[in-house]
PDB file as gemmi writes it, atoms N, CA and C in Angstrom:
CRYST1    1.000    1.000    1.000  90.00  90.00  90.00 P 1                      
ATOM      1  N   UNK A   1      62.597 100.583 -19.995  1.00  0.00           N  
ATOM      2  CA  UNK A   1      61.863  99.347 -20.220  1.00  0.00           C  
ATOM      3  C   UNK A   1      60.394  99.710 -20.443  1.00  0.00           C  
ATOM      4  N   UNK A   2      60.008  99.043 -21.598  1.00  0.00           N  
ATOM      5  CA  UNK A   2      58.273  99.232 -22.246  1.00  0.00           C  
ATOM      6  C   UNK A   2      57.113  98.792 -21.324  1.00  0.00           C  
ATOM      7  N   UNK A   3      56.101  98.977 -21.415  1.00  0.00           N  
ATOM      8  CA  UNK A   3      54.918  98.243 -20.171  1.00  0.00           C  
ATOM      9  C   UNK A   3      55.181  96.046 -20.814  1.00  0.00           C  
ATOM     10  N   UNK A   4      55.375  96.401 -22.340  1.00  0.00           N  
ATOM     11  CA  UNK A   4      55.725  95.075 -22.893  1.00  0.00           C  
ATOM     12  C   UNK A   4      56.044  93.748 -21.886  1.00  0.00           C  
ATOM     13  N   UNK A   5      58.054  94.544 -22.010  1.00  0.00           N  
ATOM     14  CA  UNK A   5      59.003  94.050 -21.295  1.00  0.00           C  
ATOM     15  C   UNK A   5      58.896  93.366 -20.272  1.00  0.00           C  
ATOM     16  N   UNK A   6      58.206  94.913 -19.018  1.00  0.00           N  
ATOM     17  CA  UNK A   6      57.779  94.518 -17.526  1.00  0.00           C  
ATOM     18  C   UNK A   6      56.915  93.604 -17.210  1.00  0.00           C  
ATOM     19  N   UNK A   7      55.829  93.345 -18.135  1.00  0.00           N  
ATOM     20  CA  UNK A   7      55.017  92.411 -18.143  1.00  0.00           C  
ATOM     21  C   UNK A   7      55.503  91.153 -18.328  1.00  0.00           C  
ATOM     22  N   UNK A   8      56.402  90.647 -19.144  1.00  0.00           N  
ATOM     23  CA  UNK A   8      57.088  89.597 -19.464  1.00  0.00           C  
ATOM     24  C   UNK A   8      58.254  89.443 -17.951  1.00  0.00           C  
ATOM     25  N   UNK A   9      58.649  90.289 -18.174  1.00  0.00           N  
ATOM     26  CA  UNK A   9      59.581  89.885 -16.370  1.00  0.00           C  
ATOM     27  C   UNK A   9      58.584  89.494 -15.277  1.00  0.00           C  
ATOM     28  N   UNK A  10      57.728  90.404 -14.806  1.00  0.00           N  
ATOM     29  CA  UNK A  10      57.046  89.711 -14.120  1.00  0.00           C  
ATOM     30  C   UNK A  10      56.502  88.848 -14.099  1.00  0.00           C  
ATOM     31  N   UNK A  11      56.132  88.318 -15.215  1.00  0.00           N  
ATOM     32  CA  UNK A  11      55.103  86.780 -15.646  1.00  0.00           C  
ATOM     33  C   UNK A  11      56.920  85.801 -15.376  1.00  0.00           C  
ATOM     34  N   UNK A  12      57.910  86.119 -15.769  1.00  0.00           N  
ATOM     35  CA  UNK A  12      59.461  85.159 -15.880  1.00  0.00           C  
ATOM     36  C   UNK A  12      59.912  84.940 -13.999  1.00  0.00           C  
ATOM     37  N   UNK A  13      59.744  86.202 -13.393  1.00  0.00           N  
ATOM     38  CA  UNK A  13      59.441  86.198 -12.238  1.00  0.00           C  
ATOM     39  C   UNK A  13      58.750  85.294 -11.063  1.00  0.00           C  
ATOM     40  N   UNK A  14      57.696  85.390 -11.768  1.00  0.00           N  
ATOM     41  CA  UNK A  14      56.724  84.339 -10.726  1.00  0.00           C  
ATOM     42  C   UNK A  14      56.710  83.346 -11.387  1.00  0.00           C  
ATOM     43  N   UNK A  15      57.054  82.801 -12.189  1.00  0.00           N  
ATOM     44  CA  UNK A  15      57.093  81.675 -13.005  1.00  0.00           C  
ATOM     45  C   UNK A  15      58.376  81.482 -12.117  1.00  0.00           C  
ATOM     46  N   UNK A  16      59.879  81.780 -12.166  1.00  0.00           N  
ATOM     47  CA  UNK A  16      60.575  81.462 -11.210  1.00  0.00           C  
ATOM     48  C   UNK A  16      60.272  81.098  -9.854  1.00  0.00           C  
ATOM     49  N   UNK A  17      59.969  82.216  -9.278  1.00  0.00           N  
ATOM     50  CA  UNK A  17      59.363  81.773  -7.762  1.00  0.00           C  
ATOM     51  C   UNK A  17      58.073  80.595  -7.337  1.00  0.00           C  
ATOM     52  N   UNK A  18      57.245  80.578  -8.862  1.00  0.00           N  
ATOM     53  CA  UNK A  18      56.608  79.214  -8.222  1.00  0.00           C  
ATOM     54  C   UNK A  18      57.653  78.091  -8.439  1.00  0.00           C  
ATOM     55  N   UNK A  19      58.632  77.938  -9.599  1.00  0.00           N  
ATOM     56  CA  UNK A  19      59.058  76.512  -9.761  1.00  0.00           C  
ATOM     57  C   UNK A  19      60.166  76.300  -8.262  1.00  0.00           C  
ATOM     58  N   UNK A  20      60.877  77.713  -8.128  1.00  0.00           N  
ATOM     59  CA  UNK A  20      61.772  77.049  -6.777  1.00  0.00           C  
ATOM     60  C   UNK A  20      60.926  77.057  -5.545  1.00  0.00           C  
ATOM     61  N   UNK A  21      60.073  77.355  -5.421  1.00  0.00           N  
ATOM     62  CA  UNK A  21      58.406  76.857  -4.354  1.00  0.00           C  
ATOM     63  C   UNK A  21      58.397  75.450  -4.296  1.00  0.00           C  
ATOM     64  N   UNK A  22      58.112  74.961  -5.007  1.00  0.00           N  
ATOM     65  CA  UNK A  22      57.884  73.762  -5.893  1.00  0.00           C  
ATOM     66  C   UNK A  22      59.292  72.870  -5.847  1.00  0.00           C  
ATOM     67  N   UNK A  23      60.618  73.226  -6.314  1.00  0.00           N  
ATOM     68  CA  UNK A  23      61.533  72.522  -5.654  1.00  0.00           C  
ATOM     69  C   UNK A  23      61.916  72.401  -4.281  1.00  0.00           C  
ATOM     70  N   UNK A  24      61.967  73.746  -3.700  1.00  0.00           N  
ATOM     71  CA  UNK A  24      62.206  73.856  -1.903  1.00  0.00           C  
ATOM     72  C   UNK A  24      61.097  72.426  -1.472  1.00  0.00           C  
ATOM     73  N   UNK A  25      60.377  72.339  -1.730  1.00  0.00           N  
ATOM     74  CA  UNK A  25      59.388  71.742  -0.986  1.00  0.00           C  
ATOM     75  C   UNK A  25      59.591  70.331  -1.241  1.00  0.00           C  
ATOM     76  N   UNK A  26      59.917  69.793  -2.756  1.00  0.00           N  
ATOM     77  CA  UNK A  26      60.752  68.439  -2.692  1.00  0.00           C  
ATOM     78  C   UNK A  26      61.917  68.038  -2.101  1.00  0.00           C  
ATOM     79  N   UNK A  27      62.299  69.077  -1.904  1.00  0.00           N  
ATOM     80  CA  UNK A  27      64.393  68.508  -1.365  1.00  0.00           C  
ATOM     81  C   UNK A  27      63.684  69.237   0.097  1.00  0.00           C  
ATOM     82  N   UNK A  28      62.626  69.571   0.866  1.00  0.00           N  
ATOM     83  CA  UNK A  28      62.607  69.497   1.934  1.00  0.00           C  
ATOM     84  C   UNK A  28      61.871  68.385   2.734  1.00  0.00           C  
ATOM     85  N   UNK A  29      61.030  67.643   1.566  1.00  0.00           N  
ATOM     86  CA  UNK A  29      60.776  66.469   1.621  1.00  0.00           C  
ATOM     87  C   UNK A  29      61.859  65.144   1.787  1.00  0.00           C  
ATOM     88  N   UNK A  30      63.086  65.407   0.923  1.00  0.00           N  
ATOM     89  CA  UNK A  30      64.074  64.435   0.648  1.00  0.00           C  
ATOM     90  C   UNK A  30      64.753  64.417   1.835  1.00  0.00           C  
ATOM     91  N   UNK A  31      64.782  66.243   2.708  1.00  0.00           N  
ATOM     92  CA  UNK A  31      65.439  66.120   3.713  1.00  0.00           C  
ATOM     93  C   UNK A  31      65.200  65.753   5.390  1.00  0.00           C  
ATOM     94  N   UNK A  32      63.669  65.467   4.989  1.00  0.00           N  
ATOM     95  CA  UNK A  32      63.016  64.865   5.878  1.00  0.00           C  
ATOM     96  C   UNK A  32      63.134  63.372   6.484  1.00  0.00           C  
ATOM     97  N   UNK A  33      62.577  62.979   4.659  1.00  0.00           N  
ATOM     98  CA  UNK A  33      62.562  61.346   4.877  1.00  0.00           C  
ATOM     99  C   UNK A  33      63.790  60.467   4.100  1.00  0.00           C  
ATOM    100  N   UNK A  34      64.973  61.311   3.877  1.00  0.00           N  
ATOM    101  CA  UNK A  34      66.294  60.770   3.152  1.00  0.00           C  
ATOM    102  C   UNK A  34      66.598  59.469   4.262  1.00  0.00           C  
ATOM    103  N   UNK A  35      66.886  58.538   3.072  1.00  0.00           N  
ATOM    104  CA  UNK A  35      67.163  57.092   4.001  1.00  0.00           C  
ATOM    105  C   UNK A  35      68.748  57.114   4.432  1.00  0.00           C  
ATOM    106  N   UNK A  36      69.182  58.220   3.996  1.00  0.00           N  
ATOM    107  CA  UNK A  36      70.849  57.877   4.901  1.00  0.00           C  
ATOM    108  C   UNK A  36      71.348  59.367   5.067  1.00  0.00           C  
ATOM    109  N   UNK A  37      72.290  59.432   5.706  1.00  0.00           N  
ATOM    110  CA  UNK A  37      72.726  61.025   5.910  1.00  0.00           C  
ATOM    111  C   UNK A  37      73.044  61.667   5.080  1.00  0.00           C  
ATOM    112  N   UNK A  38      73.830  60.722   4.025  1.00  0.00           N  
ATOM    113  CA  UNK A  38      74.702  61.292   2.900  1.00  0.00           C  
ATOM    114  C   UNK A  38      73.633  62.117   1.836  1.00  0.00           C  
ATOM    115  N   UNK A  39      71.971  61.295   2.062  1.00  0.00           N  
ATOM    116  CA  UNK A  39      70.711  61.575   0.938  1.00  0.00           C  
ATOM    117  C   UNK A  39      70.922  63.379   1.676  1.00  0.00           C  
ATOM    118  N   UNK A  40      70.527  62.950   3.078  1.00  0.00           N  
ATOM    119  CA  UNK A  40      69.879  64.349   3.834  1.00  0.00           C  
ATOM    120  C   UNK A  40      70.930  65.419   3.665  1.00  0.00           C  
ATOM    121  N   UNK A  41      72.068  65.361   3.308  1.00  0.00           N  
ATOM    122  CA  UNK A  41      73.129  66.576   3.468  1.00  0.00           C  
ATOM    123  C   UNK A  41      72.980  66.703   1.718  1.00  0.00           C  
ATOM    124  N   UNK A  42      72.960  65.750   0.737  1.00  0.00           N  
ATOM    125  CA  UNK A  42      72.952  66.630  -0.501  1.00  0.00           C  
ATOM    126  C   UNK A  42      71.335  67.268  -0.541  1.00  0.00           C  
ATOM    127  N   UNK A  43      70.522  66.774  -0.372  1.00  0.00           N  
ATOM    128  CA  UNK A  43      69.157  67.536  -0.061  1.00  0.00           C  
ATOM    129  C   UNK A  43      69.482  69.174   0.660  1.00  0.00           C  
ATOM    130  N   UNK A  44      70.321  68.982   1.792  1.00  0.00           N  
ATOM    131  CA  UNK A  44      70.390  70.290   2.633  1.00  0.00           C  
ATOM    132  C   UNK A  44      70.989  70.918   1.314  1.00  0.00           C  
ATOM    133  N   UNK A  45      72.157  70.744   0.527  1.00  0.00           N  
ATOM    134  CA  UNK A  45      72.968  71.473  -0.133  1.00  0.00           C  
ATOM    135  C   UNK A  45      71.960  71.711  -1.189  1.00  0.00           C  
ATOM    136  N   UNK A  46      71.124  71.450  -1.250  1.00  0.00           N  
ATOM    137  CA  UNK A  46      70.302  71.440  -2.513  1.00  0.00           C  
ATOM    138  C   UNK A  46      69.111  72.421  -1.844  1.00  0.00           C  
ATOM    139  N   UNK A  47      68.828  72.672  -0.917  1.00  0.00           N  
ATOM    140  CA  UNK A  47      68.057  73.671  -0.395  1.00  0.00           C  
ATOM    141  C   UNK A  47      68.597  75.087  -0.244  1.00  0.00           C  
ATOM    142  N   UNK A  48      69.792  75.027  -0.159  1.00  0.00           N  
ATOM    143  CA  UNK A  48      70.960  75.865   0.290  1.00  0.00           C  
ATOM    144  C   UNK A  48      71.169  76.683  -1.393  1.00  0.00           C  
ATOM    145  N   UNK A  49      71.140  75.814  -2.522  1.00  0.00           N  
ATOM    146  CA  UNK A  49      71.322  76.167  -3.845  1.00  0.00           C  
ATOM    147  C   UNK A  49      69.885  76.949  -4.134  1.00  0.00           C  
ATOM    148  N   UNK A  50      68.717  76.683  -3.745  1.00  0.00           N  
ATOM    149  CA  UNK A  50      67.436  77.168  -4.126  1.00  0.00           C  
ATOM    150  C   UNK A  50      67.439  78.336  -3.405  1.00  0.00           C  
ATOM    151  N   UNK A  51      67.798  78.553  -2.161  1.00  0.00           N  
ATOM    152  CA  UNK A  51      67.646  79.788  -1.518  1.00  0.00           C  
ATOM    153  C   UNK A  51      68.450  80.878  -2.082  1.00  0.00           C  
ATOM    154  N   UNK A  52      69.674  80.325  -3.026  1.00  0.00           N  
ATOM    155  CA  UNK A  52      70.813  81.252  -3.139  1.00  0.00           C  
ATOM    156  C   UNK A  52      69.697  81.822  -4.983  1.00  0.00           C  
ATOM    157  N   UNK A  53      69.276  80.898  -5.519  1.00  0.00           N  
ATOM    158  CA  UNK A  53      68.450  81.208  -6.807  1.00  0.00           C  
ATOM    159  C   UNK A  53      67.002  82.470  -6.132  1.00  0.00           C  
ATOM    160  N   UNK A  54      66.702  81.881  -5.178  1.00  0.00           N  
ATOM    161  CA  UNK A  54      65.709  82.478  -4.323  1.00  0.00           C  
ATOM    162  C   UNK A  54      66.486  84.047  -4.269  1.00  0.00           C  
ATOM    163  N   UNK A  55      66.979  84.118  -3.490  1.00  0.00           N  
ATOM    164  CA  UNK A  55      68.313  85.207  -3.179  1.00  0.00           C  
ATOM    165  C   UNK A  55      68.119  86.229  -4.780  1.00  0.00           C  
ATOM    166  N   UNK A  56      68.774  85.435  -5.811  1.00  0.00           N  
ATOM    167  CA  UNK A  56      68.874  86.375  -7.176  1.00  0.00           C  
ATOM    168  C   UNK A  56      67.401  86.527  -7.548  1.00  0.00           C  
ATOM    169  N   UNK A  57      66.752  86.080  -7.681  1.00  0.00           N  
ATOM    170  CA  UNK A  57      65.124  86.005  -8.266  1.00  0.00           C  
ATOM    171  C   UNK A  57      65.026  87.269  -7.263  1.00  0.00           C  
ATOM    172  N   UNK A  58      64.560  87.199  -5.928  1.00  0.00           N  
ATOM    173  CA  UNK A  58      64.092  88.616  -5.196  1.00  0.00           C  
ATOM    174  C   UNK A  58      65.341  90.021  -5.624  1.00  0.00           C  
ATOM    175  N   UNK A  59      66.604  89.646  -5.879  1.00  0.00           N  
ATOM    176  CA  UNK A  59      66.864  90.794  -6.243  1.00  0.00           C  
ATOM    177  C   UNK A  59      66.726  91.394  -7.642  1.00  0.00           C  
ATOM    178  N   UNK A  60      66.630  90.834  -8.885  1.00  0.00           N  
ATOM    179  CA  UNK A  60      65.739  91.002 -10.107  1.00  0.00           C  
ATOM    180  C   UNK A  60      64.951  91.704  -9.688  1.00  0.00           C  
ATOM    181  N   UNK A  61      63.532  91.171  -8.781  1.00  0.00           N  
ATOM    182  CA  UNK A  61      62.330  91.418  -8.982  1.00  0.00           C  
ATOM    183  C   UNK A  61      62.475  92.864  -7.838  1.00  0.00           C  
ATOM    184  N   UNK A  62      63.220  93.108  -7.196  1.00  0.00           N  
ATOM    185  CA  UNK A  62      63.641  94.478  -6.179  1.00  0.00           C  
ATOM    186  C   UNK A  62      64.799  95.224  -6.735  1.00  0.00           C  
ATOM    187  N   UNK A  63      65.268  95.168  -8.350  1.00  0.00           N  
ATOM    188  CA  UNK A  63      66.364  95.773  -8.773  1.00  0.00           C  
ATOM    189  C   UNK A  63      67.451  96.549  -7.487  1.00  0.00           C  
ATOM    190  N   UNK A  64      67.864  95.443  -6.814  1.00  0.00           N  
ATOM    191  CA  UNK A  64      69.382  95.726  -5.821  1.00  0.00           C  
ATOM    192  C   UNK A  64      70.174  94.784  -5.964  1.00  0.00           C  
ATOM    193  N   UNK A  65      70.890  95.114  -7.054  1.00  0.00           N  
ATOM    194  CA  UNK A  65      72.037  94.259  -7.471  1.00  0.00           C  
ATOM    195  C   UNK A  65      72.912  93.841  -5.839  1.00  0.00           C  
ATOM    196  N   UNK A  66      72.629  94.796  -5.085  1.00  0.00           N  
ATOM    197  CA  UNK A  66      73.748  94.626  -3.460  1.00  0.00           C  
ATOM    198  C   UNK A  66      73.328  92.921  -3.069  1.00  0.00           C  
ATOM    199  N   UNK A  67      72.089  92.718  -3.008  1.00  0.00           N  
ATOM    200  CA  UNK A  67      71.836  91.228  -2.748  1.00  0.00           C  
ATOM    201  C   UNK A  67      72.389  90.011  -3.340  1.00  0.00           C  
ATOM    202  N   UNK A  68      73.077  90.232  -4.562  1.00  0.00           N  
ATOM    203  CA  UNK A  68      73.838  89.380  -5.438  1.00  0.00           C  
ATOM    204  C   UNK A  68      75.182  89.008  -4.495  1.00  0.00           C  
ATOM    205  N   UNK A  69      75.815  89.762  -3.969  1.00  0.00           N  
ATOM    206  CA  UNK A  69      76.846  89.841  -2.781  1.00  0.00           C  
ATOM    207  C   UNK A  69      76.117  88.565  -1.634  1.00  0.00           C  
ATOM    208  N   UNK A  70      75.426  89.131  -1.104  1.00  0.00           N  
ATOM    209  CA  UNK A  70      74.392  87.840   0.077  1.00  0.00           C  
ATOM    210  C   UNK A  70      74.491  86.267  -0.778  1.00  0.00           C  
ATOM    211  N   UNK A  71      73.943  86.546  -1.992  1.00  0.00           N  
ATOM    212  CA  UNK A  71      73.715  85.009  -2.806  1.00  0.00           C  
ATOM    213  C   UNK A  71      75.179  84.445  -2.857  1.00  0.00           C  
ATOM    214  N   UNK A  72      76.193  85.024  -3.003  1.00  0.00           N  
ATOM    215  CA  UNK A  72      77.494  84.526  -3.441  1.00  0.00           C  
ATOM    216  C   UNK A  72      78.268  83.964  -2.089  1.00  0.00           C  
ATOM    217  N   UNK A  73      77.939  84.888  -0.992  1.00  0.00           N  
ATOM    218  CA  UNK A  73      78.609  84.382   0.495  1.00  0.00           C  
ATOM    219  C   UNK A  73      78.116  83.053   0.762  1.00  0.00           C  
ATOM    220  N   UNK A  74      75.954  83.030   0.177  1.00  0.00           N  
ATOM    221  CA  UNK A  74      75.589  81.720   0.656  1.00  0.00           C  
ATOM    222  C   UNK A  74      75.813  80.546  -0.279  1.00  0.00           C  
ATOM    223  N   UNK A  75      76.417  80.733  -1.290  1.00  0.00           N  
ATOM    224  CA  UNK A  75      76.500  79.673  -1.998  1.00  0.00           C  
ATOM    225  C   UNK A  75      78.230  79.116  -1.942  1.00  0.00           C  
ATOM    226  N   UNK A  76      78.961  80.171  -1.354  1.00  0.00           N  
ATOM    227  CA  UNK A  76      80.004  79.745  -0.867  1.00  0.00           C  
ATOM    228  C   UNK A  76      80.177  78.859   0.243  1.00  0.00           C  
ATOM    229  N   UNK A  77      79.682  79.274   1.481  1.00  0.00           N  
ATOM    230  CA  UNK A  77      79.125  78.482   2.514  1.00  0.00           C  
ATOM    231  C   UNK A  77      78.669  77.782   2.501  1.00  0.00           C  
ATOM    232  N   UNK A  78      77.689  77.379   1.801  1.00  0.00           N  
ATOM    233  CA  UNK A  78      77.145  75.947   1.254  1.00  0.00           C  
ATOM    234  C   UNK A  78      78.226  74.782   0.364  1.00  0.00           C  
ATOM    235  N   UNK A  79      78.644  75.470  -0.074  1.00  0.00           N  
ATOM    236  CA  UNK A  79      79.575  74.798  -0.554  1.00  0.00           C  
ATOM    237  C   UNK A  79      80.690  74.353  -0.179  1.00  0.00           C  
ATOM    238  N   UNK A  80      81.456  75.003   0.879  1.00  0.00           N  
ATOM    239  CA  UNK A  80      82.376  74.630   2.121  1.00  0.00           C  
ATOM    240  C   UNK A  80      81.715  73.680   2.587  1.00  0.00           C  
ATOM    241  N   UNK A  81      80.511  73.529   2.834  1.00  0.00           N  
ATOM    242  CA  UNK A  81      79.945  72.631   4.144  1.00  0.00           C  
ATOM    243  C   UNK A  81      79.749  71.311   3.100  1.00  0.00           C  
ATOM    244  N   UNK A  82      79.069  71.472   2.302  1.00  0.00           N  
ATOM    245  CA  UNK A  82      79.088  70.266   1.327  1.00  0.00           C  
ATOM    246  C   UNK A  82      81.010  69.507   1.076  1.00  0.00           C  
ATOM    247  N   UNK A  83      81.764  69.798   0.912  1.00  0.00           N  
ATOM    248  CA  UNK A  83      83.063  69.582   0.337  1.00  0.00           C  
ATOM    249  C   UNK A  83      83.429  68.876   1.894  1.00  0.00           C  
ATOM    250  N   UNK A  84      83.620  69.968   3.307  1.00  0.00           N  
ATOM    251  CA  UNK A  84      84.007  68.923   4.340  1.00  0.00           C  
ATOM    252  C   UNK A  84      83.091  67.815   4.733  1.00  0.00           C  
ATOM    253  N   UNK A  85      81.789  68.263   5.031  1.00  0.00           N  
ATOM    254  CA  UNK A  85      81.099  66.784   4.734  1.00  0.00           C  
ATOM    255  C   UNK A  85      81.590  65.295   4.483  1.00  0.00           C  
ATOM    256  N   UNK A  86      81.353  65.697   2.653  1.00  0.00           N  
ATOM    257  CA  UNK A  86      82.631  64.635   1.518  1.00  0.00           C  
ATOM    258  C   UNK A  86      83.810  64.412   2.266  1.00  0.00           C  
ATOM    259  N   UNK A  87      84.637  65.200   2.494  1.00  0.00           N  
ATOM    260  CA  UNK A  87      85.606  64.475   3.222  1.00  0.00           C  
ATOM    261  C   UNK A  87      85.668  64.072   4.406  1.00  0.00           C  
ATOM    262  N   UNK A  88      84.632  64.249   5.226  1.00  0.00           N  
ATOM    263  CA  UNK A  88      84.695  63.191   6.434  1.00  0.00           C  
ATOM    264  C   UNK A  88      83.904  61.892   6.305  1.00  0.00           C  
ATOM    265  N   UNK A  89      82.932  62.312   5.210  1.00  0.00           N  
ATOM    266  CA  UNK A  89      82.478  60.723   4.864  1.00  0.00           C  
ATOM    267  C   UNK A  89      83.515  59.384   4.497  1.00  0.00           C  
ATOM    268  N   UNK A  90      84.374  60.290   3.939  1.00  0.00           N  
ATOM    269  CA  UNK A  90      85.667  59.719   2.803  1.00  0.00           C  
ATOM    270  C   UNK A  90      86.315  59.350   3.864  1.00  0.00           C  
ATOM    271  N   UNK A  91      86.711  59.957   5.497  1.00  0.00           N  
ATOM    272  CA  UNK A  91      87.660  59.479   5.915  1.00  0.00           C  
ATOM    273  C   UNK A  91      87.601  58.437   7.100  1.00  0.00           C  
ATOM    274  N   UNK A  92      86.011  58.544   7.436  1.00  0.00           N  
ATOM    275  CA  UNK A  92      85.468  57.367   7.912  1.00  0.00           C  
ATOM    276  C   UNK A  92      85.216  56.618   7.815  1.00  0.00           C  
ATOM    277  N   UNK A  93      84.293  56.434   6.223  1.00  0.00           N  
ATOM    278  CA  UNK A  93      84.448  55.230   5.131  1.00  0.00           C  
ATOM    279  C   UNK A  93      83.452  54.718   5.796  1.00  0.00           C  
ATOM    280  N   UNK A  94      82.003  55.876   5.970  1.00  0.00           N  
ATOM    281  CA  UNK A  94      80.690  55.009   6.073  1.00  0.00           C  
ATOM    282  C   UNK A  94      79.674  56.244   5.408  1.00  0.00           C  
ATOM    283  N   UNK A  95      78.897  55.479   5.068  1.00  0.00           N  
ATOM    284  CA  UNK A  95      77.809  56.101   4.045  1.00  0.00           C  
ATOM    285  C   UNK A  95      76.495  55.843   4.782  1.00  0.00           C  
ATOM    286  N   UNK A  96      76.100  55.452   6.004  1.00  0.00           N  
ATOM    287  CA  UNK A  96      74.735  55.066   6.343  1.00  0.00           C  
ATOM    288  C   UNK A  96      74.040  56.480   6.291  1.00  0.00           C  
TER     289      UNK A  96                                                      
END                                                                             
């Protein structure tokens, strides 16, 4: 890779890491002041998705593909927890 290239990744880089800065901080807002549980748990899952982008962005910018493994467990897990959630909302049949 050229001095070019690296320069352009790193500028694609922090350009990444400010915008999910910048999202973490809204959906930790949403998960603050969400007016019902159902707001505050897709907010959590939505924090849970930024950390896992967070996750790939630091391993790019630290070339260790091994961290791609970490991002995939947490976006699995997040995603389990989101799905039973849904279905206990579904089987209680309240949304407050």
């Amino acid at each position: 890779m050229n001095g070019y290239e690296s320069t352009i990744l790193q500028a694609a880089l922090l350009a990444a890491a400010l915008m999910l800065t910048a999202a973490f901080l809204l959906a930790f807002l949403r998960l603050i002041r969400g007016p019902s549980v159902p707001d505050r748990v897709v907010a959590l899952d939505l924090v849970a998705v930024l950390v896992v982008a967070a996750v790939a962005v630091q391993c790019i910018a630290a070339d260790q593909p091994v961290l791609f493994d970490a991002a995939l467990v947490l976006a699995l897990v997040a995603f389990l927890g989101t799905v039973a959630f849904a279905r206990y909302v579904e089987r209680s049949g309240r949304d407050d």
